[in-house]
mmCIF file of the N, C-alpha and C atoms, coordinates in Angstrom:
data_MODEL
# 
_entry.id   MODEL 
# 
loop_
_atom_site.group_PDB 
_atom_site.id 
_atom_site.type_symbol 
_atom_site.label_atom_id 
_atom_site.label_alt_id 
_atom_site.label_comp_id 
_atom_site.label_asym_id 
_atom_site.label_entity_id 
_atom_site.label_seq_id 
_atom_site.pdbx_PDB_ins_code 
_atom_site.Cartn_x 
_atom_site.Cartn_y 
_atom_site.Cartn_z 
_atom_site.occupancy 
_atom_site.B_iso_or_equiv 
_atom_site.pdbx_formal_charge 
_atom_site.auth_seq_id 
_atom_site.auth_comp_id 
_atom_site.auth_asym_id 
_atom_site.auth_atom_id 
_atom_site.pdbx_PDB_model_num 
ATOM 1   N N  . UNK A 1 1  ? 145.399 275.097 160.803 1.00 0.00 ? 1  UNK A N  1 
ATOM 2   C CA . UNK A 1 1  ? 144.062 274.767 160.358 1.00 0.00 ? 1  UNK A CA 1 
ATOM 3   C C  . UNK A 1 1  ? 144.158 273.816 159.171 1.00 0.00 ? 1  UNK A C  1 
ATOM 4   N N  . UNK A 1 2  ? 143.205 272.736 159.031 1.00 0.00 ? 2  UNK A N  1 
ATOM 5   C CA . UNK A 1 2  ? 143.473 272.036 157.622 1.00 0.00 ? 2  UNK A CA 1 
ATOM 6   C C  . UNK A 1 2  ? 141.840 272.212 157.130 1.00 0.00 ? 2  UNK A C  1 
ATOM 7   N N  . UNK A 1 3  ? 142.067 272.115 156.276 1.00 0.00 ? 3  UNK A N  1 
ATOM 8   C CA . UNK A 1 3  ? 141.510 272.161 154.595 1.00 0.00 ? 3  UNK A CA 1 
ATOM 9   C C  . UNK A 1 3  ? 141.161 270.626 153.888 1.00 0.00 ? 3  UNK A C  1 
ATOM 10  N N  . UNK A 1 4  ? 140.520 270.047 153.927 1.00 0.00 ? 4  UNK A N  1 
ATOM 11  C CA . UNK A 1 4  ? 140.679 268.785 153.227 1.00 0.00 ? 4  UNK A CA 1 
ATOM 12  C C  . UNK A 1 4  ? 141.837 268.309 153.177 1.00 0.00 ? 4  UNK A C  1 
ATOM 13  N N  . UNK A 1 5  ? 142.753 267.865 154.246 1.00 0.00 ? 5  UNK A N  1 
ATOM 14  C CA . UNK A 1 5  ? 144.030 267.263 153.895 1.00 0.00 ? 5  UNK A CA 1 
ATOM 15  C C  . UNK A 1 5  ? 145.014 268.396 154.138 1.00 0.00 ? 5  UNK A C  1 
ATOM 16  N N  . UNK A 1 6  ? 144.545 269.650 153.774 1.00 0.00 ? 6  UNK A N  1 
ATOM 17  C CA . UNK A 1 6  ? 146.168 270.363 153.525 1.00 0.00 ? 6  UNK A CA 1 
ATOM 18  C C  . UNK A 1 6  ? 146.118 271.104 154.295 1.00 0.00 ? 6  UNK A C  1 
ATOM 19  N N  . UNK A 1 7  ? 147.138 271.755 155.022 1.00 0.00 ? 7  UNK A N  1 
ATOM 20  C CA . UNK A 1 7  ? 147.335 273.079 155.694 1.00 0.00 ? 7  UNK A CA 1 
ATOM 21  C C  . UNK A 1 7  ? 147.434 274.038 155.336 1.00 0.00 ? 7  UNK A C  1 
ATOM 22  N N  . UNK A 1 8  ? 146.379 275.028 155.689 1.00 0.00 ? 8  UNK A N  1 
ATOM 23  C CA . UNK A 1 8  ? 146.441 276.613 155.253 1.00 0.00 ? 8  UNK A CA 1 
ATOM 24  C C  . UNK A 1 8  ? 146.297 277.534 156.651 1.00 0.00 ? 8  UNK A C  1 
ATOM 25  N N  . UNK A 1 9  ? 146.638 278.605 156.497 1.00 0.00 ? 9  UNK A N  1 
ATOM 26  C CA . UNK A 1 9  ? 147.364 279.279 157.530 1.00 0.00 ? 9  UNK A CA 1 
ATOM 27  C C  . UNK A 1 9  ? 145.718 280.744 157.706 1.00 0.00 ? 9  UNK A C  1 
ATOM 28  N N  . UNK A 1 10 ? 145.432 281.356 158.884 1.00 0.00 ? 10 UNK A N  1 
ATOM 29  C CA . UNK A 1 10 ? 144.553 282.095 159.027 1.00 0.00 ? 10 UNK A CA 1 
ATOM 30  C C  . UNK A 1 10 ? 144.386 282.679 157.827 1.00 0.00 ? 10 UNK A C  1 
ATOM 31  N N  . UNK A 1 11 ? 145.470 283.453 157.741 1.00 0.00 ? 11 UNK A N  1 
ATOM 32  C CA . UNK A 1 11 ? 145.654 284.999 156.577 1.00 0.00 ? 11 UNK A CA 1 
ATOM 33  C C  . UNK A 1 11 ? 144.703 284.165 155.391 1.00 0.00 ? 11 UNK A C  1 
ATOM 34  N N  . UNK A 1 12 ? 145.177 282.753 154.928 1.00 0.00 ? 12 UNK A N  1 
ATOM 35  C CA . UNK A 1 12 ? 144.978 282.253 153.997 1.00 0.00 ? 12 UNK A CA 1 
ATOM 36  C C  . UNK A 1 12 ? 143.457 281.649 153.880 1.00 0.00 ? 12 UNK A C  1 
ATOM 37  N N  . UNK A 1 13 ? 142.523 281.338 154.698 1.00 0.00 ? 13 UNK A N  1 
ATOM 38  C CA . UNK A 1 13 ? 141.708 281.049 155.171 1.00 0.00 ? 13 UNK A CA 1 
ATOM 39  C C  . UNK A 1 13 ? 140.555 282.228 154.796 1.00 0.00 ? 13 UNK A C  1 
ATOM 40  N N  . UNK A 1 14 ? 139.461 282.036 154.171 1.00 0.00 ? 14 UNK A N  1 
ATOM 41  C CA . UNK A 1 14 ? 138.732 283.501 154.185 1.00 0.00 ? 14 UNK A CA 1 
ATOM 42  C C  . UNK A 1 14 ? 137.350 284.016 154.729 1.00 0.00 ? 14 UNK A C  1 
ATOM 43  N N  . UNK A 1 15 ? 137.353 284.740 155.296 1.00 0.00 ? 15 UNK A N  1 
ATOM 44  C CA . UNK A 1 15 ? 136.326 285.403 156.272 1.00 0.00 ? 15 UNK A CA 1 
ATOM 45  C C  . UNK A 1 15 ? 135.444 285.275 155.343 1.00 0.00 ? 15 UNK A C  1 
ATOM 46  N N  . UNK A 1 16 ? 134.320 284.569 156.614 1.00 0.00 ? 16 UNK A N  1 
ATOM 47  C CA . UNK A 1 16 ? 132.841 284.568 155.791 1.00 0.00 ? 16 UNK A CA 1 
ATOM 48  C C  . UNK A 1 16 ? 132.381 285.914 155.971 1.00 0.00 ? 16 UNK A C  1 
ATOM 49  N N  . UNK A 1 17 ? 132.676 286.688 156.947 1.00 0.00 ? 17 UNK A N  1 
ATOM 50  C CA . UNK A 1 17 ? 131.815 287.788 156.315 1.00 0.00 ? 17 UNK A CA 1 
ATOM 51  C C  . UNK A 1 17 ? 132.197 288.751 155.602 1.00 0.00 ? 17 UNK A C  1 
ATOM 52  N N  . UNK A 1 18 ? 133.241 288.564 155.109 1.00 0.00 ? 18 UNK A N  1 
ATOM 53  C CA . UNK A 1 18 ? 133.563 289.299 153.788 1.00 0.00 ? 18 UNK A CA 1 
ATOM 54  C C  . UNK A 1 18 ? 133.314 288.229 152.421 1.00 0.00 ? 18 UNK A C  1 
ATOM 55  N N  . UNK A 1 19 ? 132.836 287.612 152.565 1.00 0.00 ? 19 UNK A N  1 
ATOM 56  C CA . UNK A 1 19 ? 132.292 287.031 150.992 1.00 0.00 ? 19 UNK A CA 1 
ATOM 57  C C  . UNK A 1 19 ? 131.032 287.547 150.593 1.00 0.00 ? 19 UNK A C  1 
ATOM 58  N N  . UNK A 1 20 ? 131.461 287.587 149.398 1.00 0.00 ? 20 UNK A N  1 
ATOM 59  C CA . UNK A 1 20 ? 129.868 287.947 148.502 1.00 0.00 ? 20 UNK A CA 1 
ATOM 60  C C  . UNK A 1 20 ? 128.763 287.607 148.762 1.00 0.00 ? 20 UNK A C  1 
ATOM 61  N N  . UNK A 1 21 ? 128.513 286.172 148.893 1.00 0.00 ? 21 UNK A N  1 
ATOM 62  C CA . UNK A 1 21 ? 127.344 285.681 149.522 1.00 0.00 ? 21 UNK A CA 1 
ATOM 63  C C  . UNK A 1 21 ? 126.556 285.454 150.866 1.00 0.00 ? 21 UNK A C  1 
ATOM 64  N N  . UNK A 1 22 ? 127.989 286.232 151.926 1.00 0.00 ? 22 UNK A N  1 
ATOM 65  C CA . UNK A 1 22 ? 127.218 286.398 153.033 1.00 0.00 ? 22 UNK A CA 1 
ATOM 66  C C  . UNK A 1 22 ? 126.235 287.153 153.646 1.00 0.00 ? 22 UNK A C  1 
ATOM 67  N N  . UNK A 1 23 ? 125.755 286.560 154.348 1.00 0.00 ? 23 UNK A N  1 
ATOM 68  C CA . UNK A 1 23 ? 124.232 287.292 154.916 1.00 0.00 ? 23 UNK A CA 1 
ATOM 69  C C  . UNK A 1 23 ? 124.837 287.942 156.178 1.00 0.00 ? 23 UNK A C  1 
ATOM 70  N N  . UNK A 1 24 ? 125.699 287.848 156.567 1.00 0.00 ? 24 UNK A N  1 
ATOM 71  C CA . UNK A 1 24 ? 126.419 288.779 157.808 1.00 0.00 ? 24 UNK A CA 1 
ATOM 72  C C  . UNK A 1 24 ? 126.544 290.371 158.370 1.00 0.00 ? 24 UNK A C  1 
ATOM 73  N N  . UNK A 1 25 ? 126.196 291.167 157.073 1.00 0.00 ? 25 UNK A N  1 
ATOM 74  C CA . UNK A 1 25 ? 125.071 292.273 156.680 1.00 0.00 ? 25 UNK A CA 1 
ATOM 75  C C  . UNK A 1 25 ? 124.466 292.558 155.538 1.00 0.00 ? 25 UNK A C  1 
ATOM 76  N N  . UNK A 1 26 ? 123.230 292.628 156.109 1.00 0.00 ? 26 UNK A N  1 
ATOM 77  C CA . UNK A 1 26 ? 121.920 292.133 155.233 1.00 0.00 ? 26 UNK A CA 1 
ATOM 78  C C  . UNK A 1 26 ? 121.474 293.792 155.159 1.00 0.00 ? 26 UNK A C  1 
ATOM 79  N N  . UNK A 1 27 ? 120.894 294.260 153.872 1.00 0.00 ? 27 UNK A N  1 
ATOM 80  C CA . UNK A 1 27 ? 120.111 295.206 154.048 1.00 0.00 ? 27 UNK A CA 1 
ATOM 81  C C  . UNK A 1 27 ? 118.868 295.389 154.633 1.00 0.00 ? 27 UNK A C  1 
ATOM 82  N N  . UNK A 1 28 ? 118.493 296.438 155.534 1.00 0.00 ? 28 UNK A N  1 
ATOM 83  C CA . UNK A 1 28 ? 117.474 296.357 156.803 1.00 0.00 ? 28 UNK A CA 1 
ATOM 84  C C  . UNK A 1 28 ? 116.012 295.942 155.199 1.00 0.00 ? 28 UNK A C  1 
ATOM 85  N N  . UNK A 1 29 ? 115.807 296.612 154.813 1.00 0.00 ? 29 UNK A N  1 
ATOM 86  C CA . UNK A 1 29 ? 114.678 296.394 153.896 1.00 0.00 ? 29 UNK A CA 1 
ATOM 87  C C  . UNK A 1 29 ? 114.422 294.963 153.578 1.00 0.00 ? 29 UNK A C  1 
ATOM 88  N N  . UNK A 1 30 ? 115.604 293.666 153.800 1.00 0.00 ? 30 UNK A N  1 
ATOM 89  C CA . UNK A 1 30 ? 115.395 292.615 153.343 1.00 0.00 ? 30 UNK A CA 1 
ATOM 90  C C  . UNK A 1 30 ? 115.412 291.553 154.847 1.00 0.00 ? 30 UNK A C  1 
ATOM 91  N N  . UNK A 1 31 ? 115.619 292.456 156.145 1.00 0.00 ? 31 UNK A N  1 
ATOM 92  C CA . UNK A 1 31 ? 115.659 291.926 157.473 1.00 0.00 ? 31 UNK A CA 1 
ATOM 93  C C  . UNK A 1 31 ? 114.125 291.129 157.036 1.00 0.00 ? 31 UNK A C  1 
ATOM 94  N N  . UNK A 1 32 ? 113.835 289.573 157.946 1.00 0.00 ? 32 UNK A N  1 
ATOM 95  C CA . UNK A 1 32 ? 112.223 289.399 158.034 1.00 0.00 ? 32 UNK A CA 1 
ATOM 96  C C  . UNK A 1 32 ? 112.215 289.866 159.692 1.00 0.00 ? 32 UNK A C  1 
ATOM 97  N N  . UNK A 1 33 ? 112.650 290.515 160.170 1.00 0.00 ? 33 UNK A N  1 
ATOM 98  C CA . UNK A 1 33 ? 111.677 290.993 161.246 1.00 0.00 ? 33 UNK A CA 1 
ATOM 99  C C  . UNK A 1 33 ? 112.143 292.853 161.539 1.00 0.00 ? 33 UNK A C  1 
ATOM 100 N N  . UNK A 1 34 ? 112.143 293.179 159.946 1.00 0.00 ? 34 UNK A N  1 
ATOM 101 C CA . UNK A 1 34 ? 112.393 294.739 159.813 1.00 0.00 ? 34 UNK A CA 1 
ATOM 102 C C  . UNK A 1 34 ? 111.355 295.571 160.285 1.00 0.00 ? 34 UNK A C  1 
ATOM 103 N N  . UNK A 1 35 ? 109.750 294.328 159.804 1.00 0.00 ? 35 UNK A N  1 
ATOM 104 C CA . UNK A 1 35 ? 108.378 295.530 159.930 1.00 0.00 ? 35 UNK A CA 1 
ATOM 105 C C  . UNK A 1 35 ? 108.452 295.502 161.829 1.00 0.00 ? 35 UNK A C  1 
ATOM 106 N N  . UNK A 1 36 ? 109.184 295.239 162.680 1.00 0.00 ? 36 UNK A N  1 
ATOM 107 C CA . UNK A 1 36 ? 108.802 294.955 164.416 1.00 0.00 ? 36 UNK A CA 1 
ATOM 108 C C  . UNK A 1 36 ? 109.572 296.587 164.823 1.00 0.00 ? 36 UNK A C  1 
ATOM 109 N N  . UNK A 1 37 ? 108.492 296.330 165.556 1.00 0.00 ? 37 UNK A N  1 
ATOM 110 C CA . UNK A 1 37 ? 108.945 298.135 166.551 1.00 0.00 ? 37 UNK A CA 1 
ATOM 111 C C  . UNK A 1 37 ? 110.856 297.834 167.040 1.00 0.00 ? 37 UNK A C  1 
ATOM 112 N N  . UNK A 1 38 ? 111.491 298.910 167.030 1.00 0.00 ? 38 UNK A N  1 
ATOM 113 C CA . UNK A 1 38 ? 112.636 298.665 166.862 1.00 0.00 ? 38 UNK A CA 1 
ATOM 114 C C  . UNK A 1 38 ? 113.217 298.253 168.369 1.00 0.00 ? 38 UNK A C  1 
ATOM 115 N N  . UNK A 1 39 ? 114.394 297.816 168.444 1.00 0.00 ? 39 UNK A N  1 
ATOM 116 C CA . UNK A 1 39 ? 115.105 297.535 169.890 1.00 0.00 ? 39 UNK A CA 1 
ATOM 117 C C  . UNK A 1 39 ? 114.960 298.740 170.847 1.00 0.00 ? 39 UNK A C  1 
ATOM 118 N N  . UNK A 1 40 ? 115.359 298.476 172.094 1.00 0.00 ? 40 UNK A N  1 
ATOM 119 C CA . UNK A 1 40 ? 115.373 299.282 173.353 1.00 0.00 ? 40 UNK A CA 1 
ATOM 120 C C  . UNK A 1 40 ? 116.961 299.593 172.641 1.00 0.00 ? 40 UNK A C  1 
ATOM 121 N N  . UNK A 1 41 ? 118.157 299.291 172.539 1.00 0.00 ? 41 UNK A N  1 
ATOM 122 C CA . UNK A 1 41 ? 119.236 299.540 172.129 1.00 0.00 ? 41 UNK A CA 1 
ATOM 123 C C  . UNK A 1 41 ? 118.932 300.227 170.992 1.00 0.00 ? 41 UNK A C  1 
ATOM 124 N N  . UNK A 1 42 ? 118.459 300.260 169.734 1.00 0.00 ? 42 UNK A N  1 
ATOM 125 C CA . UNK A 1 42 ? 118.047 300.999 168.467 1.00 0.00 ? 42 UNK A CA 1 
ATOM 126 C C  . UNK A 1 42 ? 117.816 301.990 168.989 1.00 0.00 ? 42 UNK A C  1 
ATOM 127 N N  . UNK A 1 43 ? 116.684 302.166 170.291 1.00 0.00 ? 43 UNK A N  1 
ATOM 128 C CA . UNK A 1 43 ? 115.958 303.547 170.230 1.00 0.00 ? 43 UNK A CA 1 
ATOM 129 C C  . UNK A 1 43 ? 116.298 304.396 171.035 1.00 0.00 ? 43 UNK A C  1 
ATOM 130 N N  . UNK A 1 44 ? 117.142 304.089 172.089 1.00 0.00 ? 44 UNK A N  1 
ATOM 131 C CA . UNK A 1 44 ? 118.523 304.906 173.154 1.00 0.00 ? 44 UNK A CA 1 
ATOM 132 C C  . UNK A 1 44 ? 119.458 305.251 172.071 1.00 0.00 ? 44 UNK A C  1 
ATOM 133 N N  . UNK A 1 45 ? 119.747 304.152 170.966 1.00 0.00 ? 45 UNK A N  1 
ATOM 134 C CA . UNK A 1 45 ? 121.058 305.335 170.441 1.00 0.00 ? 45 UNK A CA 1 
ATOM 135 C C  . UNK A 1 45 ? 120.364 306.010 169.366 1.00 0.00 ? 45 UNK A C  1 
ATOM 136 N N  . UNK A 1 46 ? 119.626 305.833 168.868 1.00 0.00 ? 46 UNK A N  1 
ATOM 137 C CA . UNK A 1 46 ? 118.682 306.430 167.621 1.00 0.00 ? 46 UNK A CA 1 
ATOM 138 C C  . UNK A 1 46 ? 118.323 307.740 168.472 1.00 0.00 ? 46 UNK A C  1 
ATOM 139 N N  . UNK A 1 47 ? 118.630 307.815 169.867 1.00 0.00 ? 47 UNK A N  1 
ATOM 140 C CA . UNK A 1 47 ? 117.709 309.369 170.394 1.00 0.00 ? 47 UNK A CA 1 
ATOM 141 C C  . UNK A 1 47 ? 119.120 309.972 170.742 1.00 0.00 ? 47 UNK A C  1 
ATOM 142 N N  . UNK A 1 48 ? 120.210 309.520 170.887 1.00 0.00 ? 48 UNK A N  1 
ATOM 143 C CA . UNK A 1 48 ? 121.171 309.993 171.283 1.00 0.00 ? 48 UNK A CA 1 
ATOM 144 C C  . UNK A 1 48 ? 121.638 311.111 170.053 1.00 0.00 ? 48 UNK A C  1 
ATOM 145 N N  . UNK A 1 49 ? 121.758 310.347 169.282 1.00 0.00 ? 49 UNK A N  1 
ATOM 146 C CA . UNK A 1 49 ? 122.154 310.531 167.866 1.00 0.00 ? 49 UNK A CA 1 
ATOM 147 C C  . UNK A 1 49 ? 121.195 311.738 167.133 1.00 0.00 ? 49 UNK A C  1 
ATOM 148 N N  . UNK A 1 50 ? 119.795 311.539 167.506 1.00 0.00 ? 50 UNK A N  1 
ATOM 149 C CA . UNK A 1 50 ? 118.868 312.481 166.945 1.00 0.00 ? 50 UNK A CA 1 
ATOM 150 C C  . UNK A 1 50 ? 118.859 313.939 167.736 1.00 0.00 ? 50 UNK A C  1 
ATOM 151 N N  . UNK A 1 51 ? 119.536 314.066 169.207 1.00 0.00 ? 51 UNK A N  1 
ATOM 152 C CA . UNK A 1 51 ? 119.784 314.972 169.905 1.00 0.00 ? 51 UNK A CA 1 
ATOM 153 C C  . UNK A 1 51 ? 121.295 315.609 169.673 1.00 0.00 ? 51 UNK A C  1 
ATOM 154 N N  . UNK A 1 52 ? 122.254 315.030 168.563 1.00 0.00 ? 52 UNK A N  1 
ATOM 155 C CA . UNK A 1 52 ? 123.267 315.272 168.516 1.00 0.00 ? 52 UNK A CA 1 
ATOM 156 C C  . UNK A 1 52 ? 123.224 316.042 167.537 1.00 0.00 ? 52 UNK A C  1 
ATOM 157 N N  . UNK A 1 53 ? 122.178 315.725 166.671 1.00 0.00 ? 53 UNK A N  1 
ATOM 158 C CA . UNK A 1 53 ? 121.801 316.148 165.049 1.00 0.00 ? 53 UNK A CA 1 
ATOM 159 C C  . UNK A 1 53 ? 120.737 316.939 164.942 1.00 0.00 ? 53 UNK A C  1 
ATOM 160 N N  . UNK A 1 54 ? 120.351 317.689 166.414 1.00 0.00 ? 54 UNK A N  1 
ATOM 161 C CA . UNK A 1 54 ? 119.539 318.181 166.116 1.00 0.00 ? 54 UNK A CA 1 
ATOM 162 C C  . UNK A 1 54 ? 118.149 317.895 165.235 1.00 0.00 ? 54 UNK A C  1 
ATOM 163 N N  . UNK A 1 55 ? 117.944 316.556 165.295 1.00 0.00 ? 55 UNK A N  1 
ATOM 164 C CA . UNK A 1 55 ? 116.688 316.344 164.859 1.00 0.00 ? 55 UNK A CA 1 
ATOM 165 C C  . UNK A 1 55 ? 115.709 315.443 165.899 1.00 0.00 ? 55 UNK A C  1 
ATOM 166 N N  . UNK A 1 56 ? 114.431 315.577 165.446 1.00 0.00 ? 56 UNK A N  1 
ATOM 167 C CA . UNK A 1 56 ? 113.698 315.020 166.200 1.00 0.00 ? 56 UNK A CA 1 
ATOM 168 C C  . UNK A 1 56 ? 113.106 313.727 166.225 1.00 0.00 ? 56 UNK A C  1 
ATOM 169 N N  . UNK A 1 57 ? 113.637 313.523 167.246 1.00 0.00 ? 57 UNK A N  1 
ATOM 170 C CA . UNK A 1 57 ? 113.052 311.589 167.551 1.00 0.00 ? 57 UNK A CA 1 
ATOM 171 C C  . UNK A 1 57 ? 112.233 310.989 167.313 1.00 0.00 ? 57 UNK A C  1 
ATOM 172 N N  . UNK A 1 58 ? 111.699 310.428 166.466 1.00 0.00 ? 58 UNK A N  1 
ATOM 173 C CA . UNK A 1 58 ? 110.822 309.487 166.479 1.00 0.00 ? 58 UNK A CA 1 
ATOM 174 C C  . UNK A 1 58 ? 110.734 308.051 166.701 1.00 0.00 ? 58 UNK A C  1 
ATOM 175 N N  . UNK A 1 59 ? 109.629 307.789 167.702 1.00 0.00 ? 59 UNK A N  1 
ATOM 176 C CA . UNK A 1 59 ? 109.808 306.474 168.324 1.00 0.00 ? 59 UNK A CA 1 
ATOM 177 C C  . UNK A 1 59 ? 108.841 305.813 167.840 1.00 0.00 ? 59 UNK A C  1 
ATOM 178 N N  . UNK A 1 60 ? 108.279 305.448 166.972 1.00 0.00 ? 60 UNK A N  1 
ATOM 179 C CA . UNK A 1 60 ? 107.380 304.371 166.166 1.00 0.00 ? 60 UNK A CA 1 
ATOM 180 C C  . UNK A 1 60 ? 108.362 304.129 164.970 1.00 0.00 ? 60 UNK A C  1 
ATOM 181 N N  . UNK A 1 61 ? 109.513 304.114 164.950 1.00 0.00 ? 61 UNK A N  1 
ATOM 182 C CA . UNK A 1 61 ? 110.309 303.724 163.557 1.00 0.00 ? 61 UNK A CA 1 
ATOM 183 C C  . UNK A 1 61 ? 109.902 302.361 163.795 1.00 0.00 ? 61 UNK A C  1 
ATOM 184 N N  . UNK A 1 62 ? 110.013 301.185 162.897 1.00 0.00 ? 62 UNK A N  1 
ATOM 185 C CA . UNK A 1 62 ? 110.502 299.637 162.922 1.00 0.00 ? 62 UNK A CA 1 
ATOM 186 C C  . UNK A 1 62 ? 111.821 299.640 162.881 1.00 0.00 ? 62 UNK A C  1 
ATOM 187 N N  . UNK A 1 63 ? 111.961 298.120 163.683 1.00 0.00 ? 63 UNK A N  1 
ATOM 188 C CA . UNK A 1 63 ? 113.459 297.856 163.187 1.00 0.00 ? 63 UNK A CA 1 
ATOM 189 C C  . UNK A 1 63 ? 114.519 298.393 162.024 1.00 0.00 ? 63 UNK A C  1 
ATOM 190 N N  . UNK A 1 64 ? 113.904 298.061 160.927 1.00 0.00 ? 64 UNK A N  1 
ATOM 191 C CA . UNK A 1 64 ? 114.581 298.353 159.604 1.00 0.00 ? 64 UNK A CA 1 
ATOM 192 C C  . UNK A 1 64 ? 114.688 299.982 159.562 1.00 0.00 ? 64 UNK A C  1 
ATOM 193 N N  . UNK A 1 65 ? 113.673 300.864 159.401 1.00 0.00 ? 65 UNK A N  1 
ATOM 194 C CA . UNK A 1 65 ? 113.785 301.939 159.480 1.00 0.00 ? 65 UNK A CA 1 
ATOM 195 C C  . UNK A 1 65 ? 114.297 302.878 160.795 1.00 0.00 ? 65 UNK A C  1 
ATOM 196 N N  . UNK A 1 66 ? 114.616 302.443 161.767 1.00 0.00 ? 66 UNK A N  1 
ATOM 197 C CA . UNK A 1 66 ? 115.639 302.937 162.920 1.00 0.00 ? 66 UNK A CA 1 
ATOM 198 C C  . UNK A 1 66 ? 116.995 302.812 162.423 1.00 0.00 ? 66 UNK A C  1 
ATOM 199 N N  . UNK A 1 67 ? 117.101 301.566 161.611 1.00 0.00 ? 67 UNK A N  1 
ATOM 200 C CA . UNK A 1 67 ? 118.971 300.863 161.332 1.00 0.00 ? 67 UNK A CA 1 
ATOM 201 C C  . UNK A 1 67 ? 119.051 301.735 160.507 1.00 0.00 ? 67 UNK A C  1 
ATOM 202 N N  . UNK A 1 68 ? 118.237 302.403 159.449 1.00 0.00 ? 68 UNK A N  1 
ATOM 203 C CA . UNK A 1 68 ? 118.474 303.190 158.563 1.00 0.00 ? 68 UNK A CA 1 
ATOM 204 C C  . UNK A 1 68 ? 118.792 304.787 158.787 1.00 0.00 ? 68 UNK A C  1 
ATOM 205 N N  . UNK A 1 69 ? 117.922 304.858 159.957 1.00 0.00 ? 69 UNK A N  1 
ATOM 206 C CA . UNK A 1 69 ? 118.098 306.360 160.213 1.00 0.00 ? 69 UNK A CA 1 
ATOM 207 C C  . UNK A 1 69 ? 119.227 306.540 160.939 1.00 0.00 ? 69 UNK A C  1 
ATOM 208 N N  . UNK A 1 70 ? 119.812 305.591 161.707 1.00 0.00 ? 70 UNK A N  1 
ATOM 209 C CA . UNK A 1 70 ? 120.728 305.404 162.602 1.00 0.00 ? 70 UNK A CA 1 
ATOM 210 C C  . UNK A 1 70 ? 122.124 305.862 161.801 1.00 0.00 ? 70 UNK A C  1 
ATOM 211 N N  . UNK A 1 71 ? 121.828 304.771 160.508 1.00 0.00 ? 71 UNK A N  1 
ATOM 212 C CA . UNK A 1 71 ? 123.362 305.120 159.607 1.00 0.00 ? 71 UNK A CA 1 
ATOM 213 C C  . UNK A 1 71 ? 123.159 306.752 158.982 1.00 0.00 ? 71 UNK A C  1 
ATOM 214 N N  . UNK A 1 72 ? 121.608 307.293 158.551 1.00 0.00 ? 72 UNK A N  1 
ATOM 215 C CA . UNK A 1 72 ? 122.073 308.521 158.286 1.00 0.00 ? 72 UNK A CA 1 
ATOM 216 C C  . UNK A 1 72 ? 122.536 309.340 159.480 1.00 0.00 ? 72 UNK A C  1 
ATOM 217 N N  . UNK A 1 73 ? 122.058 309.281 160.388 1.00 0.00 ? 73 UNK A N  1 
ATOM 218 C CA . UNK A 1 73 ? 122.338 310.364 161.257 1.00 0.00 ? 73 UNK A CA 1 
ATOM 219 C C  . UNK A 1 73 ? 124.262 309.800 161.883 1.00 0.00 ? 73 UNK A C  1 
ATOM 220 N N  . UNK A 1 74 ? 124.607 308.782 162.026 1.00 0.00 ? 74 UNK A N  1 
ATOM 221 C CA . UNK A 1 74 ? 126.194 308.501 162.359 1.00 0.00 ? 74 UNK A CA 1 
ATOM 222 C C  . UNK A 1 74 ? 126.889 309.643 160.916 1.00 0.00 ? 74 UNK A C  1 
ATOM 223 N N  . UNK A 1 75 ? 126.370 309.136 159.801 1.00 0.00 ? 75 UNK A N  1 
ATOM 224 C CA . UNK A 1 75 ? 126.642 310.334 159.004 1.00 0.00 ? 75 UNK A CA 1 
ATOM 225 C C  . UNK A 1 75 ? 126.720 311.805 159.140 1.00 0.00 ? 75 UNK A C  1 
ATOM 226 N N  . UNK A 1 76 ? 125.710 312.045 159.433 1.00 0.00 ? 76 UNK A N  1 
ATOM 227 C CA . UNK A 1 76 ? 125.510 313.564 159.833 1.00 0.00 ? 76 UNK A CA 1 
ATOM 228 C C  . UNK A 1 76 ? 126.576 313.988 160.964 1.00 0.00 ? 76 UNK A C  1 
ATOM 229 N N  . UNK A 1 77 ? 126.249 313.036 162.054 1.00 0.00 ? 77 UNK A N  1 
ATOM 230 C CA . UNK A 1 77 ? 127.107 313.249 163.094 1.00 0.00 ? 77 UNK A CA 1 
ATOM 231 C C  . UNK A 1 77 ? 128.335 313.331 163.649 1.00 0.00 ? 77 UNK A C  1 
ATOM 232 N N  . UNK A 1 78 ? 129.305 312.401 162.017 1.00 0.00 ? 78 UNK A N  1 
ATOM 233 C CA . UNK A 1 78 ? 130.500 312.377 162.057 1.00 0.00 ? 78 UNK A CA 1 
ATOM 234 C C  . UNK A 1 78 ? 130.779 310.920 163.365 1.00 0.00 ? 78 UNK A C  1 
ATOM 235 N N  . UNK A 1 79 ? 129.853 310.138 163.424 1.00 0.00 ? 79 UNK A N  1 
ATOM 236 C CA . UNK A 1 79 ? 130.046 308.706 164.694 1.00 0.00 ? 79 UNK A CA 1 
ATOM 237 C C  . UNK A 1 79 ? 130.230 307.860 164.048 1.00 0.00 ? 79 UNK A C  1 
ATOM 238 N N  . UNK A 1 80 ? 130.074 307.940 162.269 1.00 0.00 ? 80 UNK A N  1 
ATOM 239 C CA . UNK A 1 80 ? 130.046 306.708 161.720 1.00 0.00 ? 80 UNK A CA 1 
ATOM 240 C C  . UNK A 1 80 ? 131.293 306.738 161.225 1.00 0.00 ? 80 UNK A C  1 
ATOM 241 N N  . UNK A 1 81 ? 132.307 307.510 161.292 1.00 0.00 ? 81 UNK A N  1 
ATOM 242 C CA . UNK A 1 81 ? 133.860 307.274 160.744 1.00 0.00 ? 81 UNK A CA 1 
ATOM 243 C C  . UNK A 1 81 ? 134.251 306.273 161.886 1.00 0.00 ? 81 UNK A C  1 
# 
């Protein structure tokens, strides 16, 4: 790979989405389309997950607030290790 002129090697090269300033994960609260009823994918695993955890599903979350409940309950559930 070159660099302005020079050769630098992958390792050496650095992942945008591990930089500080990337938007590559964004907190759901700062998503602009967080307030939209959440995905068909969000809300199959958001029920999977809520049946694993013994809690109860709710399907009017938004986007943002499904991604959120999603990470507590992988928590709860021991899916998010």
């Amino acid at each position: 790979m070159l660099e302005r002129g020079k050769e630098i090697s992958m390792a050496e090269h650095e992942n945008p989405k591990t930089h500080p300033t990337s938007n590559a994960v964004k907190d759901p609260d700062d998503w602009t389309t967080g307030d939209q009823p959440m995905t068909g994918a969000q809300a199959s695993y958001l029920k999977t997950l809520s049946e694993e955890a013994h809690e109860e599903f709710d399907d009017e979350l938004t986007k943002a607030d499904a991604s959120k409940k999603i990470d507590e309950l992988q928590e709860k559930t021991g899916r998010g290790q």
